[in-house]
N, C-alpha and C positions, 0 to 999 in steps of 0.2 A: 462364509461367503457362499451363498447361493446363485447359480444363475450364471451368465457368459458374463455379463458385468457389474463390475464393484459398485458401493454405493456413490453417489456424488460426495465429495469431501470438498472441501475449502481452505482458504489459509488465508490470511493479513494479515500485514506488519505493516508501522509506520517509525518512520522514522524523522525525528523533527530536522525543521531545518531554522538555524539560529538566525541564516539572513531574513530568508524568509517572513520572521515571526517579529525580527526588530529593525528590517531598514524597508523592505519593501512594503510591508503590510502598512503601517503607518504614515510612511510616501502616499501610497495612492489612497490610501483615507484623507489624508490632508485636502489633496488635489482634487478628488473627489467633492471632498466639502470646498472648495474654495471655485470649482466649474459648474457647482450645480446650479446656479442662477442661470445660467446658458439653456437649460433643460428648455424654457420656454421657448424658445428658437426652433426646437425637434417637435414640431407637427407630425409628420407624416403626411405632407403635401408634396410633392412633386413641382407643382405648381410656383409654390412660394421656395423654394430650393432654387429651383430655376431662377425666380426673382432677388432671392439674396446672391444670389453669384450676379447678376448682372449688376445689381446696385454696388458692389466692391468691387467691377473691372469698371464699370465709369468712374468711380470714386479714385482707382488707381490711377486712370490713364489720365484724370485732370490734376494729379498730384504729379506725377513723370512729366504733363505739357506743362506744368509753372502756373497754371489758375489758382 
């Protein structure tokens, strides 16, 4: 060792994790594949955001008044 300081060293470890690998991963794979048809919904419009919330509170508040 030359010098005021040591060289960079490193280290990693992993360690598995069983839920992880066979209850969660698999869950949101499912779910994943079964919300992706919604994908078309996620513009990135502001706009139309805007517009789907107000079409689901009229749509709400004529199913709450009995229409």
């Amino acid at each position: 060792m030359s010098g005021y300081f040591p060289e960079s060293v490193g280290f990693a470890t992993r360690t598995p994790d069983p839920a992880r690998q066979w209850l969660f991963a698999p869950l949101f794979r499912f779910i994943a594949r079964r919300l992706s048809p919604l994908l078309v919904l996620q513009h990135g419009r502001i706009h139309l955001y805007v517009l789907y919330m107000a079409v689901i509170l009229i749509a709400l508040l004529l199913w709450k008044g009995g229409f």
